[in-house]
C-alpha positions in Angstrom: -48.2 78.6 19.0 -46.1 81.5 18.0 -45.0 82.6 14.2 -41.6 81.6 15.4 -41.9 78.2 16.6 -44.1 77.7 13.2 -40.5 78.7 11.0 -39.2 75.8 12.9 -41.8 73.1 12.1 -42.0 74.6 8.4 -38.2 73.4 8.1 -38.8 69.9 10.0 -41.6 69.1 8.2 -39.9 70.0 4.6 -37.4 67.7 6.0 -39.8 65.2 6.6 -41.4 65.5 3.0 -38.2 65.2 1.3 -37.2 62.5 3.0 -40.6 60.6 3.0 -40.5 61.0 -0.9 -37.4 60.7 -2.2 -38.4 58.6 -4.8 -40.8 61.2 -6.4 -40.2 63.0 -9.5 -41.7 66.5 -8.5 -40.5 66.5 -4.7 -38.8 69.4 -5.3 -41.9 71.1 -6.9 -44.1 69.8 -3.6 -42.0 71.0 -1.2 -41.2 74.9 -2.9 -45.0 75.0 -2.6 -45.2 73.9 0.9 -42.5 76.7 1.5 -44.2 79.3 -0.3 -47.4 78.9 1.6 -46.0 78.3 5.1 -43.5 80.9 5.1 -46.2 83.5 3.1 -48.2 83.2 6.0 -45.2 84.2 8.2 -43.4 87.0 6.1 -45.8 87.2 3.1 -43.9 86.3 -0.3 -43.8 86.8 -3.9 -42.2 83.6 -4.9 -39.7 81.2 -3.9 -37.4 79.4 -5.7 -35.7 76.2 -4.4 -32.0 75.1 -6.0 -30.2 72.0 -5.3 -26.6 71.4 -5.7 -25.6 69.7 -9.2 -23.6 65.9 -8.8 -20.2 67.4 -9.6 -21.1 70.3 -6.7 -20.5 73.0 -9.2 -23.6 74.6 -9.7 -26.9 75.2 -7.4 -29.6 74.0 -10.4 -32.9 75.6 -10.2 -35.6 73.0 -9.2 -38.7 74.5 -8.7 -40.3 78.0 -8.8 -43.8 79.0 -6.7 -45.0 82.4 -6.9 -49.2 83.6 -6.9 -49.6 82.2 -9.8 -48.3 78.6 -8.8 -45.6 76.7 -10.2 -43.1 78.2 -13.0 -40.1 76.3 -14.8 -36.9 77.1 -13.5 -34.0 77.0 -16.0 -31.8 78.5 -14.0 -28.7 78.1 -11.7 -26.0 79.6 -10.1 -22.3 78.9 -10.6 -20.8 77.9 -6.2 -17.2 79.5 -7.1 -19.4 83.2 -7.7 -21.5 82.9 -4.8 -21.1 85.8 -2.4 -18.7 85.4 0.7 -21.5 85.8 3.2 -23.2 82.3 1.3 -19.5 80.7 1.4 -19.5 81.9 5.7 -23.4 79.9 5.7 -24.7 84.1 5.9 -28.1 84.9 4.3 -27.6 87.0 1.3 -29.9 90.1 0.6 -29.9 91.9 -2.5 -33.1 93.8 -4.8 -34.0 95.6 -7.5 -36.5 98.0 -8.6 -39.7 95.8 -8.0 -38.6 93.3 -5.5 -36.5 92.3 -2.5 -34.4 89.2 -2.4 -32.7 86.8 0.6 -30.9 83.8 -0.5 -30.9 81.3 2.3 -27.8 78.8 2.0 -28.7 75.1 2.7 -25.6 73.6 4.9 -25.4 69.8 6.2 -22.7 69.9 8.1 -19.4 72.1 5.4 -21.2 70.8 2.6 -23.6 73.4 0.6 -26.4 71.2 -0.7 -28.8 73.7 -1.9 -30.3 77.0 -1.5 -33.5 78.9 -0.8 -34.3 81.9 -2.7 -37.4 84.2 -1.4 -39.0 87.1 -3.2 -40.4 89.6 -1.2 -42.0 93.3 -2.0 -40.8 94.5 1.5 -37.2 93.3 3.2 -37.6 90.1 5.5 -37.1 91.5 8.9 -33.7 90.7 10.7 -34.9 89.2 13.4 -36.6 86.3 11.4 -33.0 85.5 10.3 -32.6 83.2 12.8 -35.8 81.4 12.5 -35.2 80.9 8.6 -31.3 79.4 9.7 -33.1 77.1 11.8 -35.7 76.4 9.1 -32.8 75.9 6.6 -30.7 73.4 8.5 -33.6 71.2 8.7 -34.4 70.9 4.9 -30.3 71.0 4.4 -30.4 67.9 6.3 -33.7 66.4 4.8 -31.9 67.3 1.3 -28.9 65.8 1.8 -30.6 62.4 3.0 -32.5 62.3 -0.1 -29.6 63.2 -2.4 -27.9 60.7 -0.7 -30.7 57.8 -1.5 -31.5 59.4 -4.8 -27.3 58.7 -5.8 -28.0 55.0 -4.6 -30.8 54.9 -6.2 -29.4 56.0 -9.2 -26.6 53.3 -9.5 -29.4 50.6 -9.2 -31.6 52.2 -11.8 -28.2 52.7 -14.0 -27.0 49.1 -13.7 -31.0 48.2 -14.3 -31.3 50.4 -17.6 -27.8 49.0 -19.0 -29.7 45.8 -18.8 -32.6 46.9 -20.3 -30.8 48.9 -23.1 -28.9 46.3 -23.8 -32.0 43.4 -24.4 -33.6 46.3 -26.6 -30.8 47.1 -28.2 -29.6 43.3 -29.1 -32.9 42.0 -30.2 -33.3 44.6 -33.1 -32.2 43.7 -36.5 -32.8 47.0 -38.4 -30.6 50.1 -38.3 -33.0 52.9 -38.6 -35.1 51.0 -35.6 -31.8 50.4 -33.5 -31.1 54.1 -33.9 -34.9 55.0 -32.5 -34.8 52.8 -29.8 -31.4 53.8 -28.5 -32.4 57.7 -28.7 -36.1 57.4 -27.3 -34.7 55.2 -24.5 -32.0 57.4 -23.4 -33.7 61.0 -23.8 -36.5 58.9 -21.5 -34.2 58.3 -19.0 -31.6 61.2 -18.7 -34.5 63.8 -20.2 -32.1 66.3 -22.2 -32.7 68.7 -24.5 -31.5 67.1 -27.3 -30.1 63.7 -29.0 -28.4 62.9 -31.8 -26.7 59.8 -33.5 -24.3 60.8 -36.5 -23.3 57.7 -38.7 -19.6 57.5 -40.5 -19.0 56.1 -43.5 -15.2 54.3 -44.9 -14.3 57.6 -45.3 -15.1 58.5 -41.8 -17.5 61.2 -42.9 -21.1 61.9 -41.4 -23.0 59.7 -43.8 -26.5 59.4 -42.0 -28.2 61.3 -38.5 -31.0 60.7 -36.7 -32.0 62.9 -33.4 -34.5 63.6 -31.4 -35.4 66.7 -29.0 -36.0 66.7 -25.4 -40.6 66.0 -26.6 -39.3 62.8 -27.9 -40.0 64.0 -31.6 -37.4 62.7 -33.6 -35.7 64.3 -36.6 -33.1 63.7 -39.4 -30.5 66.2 -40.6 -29.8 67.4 -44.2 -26.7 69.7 -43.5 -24.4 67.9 -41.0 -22.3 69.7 -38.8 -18.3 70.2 -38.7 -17.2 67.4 -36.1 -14.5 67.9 -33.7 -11.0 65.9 -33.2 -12.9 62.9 -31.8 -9.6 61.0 -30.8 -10.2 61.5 -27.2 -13.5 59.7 -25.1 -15.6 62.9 -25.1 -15.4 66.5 -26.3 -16.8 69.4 -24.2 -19.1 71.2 -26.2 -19.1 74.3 -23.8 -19.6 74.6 -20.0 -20.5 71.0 -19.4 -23.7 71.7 -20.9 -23.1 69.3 -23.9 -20.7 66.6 -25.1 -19.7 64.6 -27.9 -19.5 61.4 -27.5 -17.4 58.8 -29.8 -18.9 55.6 -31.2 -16.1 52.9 -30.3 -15.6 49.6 -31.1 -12.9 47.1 -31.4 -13.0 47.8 -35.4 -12.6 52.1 -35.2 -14.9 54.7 -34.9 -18.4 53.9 -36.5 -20.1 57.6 -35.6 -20.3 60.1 -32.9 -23.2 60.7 -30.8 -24.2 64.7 -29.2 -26.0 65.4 -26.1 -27.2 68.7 -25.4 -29.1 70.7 -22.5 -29.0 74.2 -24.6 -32.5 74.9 -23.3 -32.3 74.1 -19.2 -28.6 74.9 -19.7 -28.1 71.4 -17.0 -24.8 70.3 -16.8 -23.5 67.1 -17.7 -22.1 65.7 -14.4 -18.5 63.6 -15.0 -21.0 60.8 -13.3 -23.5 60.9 -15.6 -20.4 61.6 -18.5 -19.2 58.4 -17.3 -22.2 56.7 -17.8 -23.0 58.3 -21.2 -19.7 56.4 -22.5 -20.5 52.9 -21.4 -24.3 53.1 -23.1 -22.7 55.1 -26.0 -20.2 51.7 -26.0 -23.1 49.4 -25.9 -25.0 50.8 -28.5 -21.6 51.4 -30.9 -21.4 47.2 -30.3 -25.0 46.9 -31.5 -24.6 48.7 -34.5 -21.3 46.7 -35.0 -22.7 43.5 -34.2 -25.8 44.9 -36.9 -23.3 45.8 -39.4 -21.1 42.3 -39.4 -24.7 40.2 -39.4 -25.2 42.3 -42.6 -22.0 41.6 -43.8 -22.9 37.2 -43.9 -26.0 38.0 -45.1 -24.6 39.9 -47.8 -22.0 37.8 -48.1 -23.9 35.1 -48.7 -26.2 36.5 -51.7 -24.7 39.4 -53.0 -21.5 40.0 -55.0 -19.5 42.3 -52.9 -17.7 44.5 -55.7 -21.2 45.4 -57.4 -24.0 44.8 -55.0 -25.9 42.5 -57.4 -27.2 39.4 -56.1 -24.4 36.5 -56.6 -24.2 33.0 -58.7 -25.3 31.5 -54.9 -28.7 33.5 -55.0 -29.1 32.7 -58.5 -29.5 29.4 -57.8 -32.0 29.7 -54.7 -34.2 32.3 -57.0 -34.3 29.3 -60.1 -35.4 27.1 -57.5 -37.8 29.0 -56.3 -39.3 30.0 -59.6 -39.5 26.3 -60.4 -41.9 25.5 -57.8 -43.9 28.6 -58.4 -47.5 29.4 -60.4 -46.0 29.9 -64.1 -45.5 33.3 -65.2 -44.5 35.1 -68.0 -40.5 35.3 -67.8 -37.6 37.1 -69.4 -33.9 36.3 -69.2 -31.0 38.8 -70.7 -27.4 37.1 -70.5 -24.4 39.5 -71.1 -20.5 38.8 -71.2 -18.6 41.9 -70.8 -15.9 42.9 -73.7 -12.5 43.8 -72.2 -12.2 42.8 -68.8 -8.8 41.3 -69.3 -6.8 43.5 -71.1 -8.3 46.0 -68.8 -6.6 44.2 -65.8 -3.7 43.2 -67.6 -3.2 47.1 -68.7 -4.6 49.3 -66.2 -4.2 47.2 -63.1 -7.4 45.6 -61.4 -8.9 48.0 -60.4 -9.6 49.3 -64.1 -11.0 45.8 -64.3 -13.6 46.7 -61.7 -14.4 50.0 -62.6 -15.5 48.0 -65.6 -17.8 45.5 -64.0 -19.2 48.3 -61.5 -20.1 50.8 -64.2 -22.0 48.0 -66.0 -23.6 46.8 -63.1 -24.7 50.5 -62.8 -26.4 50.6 -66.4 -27.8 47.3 -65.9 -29.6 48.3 -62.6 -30.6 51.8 -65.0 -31.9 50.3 -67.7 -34.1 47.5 -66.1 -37.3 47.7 -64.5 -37.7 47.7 -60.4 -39.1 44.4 -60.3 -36.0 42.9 -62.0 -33.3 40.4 -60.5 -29.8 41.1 -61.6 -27.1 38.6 -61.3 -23.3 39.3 -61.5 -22.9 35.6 -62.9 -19.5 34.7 -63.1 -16.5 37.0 -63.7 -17.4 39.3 -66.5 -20.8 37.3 -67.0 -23.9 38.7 -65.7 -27.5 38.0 -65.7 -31.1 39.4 -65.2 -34.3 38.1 -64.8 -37.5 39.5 -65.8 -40.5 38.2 -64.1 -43.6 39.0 -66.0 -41.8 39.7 -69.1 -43.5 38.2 -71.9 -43.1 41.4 -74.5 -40.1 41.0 -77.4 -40.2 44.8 -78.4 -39.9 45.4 -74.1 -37.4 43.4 -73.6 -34.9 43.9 -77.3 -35.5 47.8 -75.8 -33.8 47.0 -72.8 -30.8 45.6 -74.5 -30.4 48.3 -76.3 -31.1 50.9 -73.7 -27.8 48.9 -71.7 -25.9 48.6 -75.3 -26.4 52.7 -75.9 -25.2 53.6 -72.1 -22.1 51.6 -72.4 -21.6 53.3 -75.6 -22.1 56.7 -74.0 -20.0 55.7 -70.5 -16.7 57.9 -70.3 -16.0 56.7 -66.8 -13.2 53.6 -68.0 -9.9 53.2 -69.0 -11.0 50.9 -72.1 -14.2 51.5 -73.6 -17.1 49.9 -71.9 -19.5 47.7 -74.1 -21.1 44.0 -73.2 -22.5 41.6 -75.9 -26.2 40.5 -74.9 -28.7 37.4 -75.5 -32.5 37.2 -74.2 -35.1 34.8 -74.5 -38.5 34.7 -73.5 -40.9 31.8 -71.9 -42.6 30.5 -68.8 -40.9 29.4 -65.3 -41.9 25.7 -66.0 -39.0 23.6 -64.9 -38.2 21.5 -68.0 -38.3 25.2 -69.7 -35.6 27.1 -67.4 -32.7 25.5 -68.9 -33.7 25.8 -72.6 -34.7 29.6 -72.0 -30.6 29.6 -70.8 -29.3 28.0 -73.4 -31.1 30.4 -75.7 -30.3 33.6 -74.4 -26.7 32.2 -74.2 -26.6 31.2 -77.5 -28.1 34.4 -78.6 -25.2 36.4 -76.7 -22.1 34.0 -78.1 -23.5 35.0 -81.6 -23.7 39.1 -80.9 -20.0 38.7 -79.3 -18.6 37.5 -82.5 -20.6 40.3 -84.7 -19.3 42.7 -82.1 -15.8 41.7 -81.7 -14.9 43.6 -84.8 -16.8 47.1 -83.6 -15.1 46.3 -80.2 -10.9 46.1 -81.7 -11.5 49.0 -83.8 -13.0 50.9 -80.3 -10.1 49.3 -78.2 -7.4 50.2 -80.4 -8.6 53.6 -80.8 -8.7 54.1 -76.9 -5.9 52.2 -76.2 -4.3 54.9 -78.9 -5.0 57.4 -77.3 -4.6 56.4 -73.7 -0.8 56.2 -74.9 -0.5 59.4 -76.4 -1.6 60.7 -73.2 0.7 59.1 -71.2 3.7 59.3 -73.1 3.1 63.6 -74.2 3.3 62.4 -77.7 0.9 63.2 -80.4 -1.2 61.5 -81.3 -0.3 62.0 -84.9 3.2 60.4 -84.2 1.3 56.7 -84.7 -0.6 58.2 -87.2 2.2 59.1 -89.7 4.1 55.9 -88.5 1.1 54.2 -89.8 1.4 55.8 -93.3 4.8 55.3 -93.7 5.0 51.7 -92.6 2.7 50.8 -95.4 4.2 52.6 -98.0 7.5 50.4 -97.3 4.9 47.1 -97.1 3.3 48.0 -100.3 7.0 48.6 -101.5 8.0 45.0 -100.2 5.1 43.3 -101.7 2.8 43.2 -98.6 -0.4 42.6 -99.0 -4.4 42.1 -97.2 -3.5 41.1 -93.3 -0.4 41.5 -93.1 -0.6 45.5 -94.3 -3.5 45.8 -91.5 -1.1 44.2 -89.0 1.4 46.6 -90.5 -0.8 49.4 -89.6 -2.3 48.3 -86.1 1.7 47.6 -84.8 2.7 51.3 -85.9 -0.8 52.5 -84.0 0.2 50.2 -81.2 4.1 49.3 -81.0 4.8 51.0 -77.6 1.7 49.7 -75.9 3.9 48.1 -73.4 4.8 51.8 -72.2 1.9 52.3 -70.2 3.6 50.3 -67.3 6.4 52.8 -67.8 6.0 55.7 -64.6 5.2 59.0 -66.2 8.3 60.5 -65.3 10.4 58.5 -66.9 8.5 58.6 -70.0 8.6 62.2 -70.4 12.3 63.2 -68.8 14.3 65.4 -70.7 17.6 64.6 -69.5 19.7 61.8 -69.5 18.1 58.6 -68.1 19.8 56.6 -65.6 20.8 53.3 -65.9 18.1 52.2 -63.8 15.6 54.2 -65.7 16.6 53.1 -69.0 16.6 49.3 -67.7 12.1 50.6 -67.1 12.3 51.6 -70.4 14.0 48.2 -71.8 11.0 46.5 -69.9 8.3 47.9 -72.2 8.4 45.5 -75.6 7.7 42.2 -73.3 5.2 44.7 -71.7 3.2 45.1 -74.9 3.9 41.3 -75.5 1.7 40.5 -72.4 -1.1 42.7 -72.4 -1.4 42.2 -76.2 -1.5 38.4 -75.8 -4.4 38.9 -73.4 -6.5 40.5 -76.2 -7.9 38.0 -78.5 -8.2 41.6 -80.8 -4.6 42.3 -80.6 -3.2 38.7 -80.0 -1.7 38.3 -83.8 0.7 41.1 -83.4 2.0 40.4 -79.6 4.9 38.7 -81.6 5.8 42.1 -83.4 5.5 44.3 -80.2 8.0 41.9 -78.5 11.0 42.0 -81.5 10.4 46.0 -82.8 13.4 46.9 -80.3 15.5 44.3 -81.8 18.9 45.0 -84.1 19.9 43.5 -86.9 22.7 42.3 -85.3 22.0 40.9 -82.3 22.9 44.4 -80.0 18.8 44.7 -79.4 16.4 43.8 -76.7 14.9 42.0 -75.3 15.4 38.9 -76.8 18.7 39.7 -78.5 17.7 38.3 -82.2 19.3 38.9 -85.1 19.1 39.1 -88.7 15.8 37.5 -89.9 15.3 35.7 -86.3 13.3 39.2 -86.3 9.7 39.2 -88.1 9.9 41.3 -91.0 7.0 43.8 -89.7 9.0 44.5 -86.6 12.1 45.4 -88.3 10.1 47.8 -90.9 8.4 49.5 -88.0 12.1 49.6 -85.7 13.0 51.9 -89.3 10.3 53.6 -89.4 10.0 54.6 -85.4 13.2 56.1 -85.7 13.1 58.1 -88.4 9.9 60.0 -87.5 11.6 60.6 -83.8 14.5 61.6 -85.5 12.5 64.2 -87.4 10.1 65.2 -84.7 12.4 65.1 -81.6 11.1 63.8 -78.1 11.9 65.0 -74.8 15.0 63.5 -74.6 16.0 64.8 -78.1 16.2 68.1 -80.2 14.7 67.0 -83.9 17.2 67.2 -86.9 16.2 67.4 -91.0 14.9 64.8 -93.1 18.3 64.7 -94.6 20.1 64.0 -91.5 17.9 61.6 -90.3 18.0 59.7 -93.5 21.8 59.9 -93.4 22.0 58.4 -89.6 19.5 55.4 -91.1 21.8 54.5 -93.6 24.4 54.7 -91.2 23.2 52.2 -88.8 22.0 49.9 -92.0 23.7 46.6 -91.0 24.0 47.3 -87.2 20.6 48.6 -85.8 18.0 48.5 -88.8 17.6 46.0 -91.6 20.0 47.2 -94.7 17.3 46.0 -97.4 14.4 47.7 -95.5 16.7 50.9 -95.2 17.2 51.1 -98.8 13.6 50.9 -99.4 12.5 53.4 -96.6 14.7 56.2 -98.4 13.8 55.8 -101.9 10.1 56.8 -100.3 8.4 60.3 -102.3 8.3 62.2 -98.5 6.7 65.2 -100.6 3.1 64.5 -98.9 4.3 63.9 -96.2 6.9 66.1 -94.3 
């Protein structure tokens, strides 16, 4: 048999391995070293390197490399639109450098470039082989494009058969971190690239949690997440098709984004296998979904959703189950939080739950790990302390919480909770009295606090106004002053001079509802402006009639915009319809604006001031209290 007839059988018998084994992993590896030997016999080679044209028939993608030394990874390929004309025309293709000489034999079935041969040699292949190797070539071109053929039917079987698969894993798991594992070790399995990685969004749509693994199957976290692209569209090119990003989608938004990357083999991403990426990437973003709403009930069902503690319903369960359990040394801590209402009531809700989630916080701080905390009812909560049978433990625990409310900053009224423990065993005719005890406890330290808490809410509530309003804070200090003066003057005594005091401190409380802008305008208001402004006295009505600390003046906040003749708001009451503290601090008020000025108003002199008063004695202010008000000694004062 001649050399020439054996160039011919190496090509139909290449043809016959690749078809024979199309199934195999490392065809491509046997047959470049069935070339390399068979032709080396021939022509005598260096190495051979055997490409195969990608899915999206781009690129030739290095398969396999066989030189002396035997097989070599190949990372390489070779871009079809910068081939040479002579490849385009189904020409060999010579080329060298200093060491070596090269011929790149094109691999046609039929118009269609399926792959190429690439054969190292120290000494040029002789011409008149060229013919022999065409001959060899079209017979692996045609055994290459059979199995390409198979291998893409294949592949759709083994596709549809891993969604199925992916899809049992993935909806049997009932732990994130696990789901997350399985999805990437499963995947980088299958499609083998470089690397993997899931990236987790939180409300804000921020990268909140990532989990990767490389192209081993080692799998990593992330500390320092990367800048995202715009991820409105279905994928995002990282470069080249050598990477993508791939949106998280369900029905709800965008939970995350996941990246796959071939920055080592430098592989393409074919729009096939793109394609496919997004229906897995789908399946898994339902998973997680599916993960996060079964969560959701189970949270639902146990946990109060504004806090995280464990809710009223789980309270009851945990009793139940301490009942019927060994006894055990137990401790229970009861606390009622000060304030909720006229936090809501002044500041909106959401003060309200700023509230109840900063106390929860100092709760969870202050306890040990093994505690159960309760969010019990609205602005009641409740811990218990298994294997708590130490007084001096659990009294320090109280006052831990009682010293970090004191310390909090974070709320728009000051934080602070009256507490109640007790101490005893979980025996089941014990559990109630233990509650009633600790309850007790904390009813009796709400009443010794209430009097700590209204000086602490009047003083923020103070200065919370002065803020809002740009007035100083000594403007309700020298009302103060002044307003007793006329009550000692009048005969006032006891309560009624501390109510005297508390409505000049607290008279425009209702002006916290009032925008800002309005409040501090220094021109002219509008008519619809000054009807805001009107609003404020029933304002300061309501949220003091929410306080139980500020209840007893609500009446006076409601009448200190009143006129002695009837021209006031927002009732309209006249003459002594309008209680006598109201009308001394309606003096009062004006004459230390008059003095001071606003931003509406340039200030004018005591005199003047004392001059309008007596003026509008009769029509706006109460003509007795007037008199009285300017036979004051100012001398200490302004």
């Amino acid at each position: 048999m001649t050399e020439s007839t054996n160039l011919y059988r190496v090509g139909i018998e290449g043809a016959e391995l690749l078809i024979s084994n199309s199934r195999k992993t490392f065809i491509y590896e046997e047959l470049a070293e069935y070339l390399f030997h068979s032709i080396d016999r021939v022509l005598g080679l260096e190495q051979i390197t055997f490409y195969v044209i990608d899915d999206e028939m781009e690129n030739l993608r290095g398969e396999a490399i066989f030189n002396r030394t035997g097989l070599v990874p190949s990372y390489d390929f070779i871009a079809v639109d910068r081939l040479s004309t002579e490849i385009k025309k189904k020409e060999l293709y010579r080329f060298q450098d200093r060491r070596y000489h090269y011929l790149w034999i094109p691999l046609y079935a039929g118009s269609h470039l399926v792959g190429l041969i690439e054969l190292q040699t120290t000494t040029p292949v002789p011409e008149e082989r060229e013919q022999e190797l065409r001959g060899m070539a079209g017979s692996i071109a045609l055994g290459l494009r059979s199995l390409l053929f198979e291998r893409d039917t294949i592949r759709e079987k083994e596709n549809t058969e891993f969604y199925l698969r992916l899809n049992n894993e993935l909806q049997s798991i009932d732990e994130r971190e696990r789901l997350i594992d399985v999805f990437l070790k499963m995947m980088v399995k299958n499609y083998r690239f470089d690397l993997m990685a899931v990236f987790l969004f939180n409300e804000e749509k921020e990268i909140a949690f990532c989990r990767g693994i490389d192209e081993s199957g080692r799998l990593f976290t992330m500390d320092k997440f990367p800048v995202l692209p715009d991820l409105s569209a279905d994928y995002v090119n990282i470069g080249d098709s050598i990477g993508y990003w791939v949106p998280l989608k369900t029905n709800t938004g965008t939970v995350g984004v996941t990246l796959f990357y071939n920055f080592y083999t430098l592989y393409k991403i074919s729009d096939s296998l793109l394609n496919t990426l997004r229906i897995l990437c789908s399946q898994f973003a339902s998973a997680l979904d599916n993960l996060r709403m079964f969560s959701d009930l189970q949270r639902s069902a146990f946990y109060d959703s504004l806090t995280g503690l464990y809710n009223r319903t789980y309270f009851d369960v945990v009793m139940s189950e301490l009942k019927d359990e060994e006894p055990i040394p137990l401790g229970i801590i009861i606390g009622d939080l000060n304030g909720l209402k006229i936090a809501n009531d002044v500041f909106g809700h959401s003060a309200g739950d700023k509230l109840l989630i900063e106390l929860a916080e100092i709760i969870k701080s202050a306890c040990p790990e093994n505690a159960l905390i309760f969010r019990w009812g609205g602005d009641e909560f409740f811990v218990l302390l298994p294997y708590m049978g130490n007084e001096r433990e659990i009294m320090e625990i109280c006052q831990t919480i009682k010293l970090r409310c004191s310390a909090n900053k974070e709320t728009a009224v000051p934080l602070s909770v009256s507490l109640g423990y007790a101490l005893g065993v979980n025996r089941d005719g014990e559990m109630a009295k233990l509650i009633k005890k600790a309850d007790d406890r904390m009813y009796r330290n709400k009443l010794l606090d209430r009097k700590n808490y209204r000086y602490l809410l009047i003083s923020s509530l103070k200065d919370t106004l002065a803020r809002k309003s740009h007035e100083s804070t000594d403007h309700a200090e020298r009302m103060a002053e002044l307003a007793i003066q006329v009550g000692q003057k009048m005969g006032l005594s006891g309560n009624e001079l501390e109510d005297l005091k508390l409505l000049a401190l607290l008279h425009d409380l209702g002006k916290v509802v009032v925008s800002d802008e309005i409040l501090n305008k220094d021109s002219p208001l509008t008519e619809e402006e000054w009807e805001e402004i009107k609003k404020h006295p029933e304002a300061g009505y309501r949220i003091s009639l929410s306080s139980s600390e500020l209840s007893h003046i609500s009446n006076y906040i409601l009448n200190h915009h009143e006129h002695w003749d009837g021209s006031g708001y927002p009732l309209g009451n006249k003459g002594e319809e309008i209680p006598l503290l109201s009308r001394i601090i309606s003096v009062v008020d004006a004459y230390d604006v008059m003095i001071h000025g606003a931003s509406y108003k340039e200030p004018i002199s005591h005199e003047e001031a004392l001059q309008e008063l007596r003026r509008c004695a009769g029509t706006q202010f109460d003509p007795n209290i007037v008199k009285i008000f300017c036979e004051l000694d100012f001398t200490d004062l302004y």
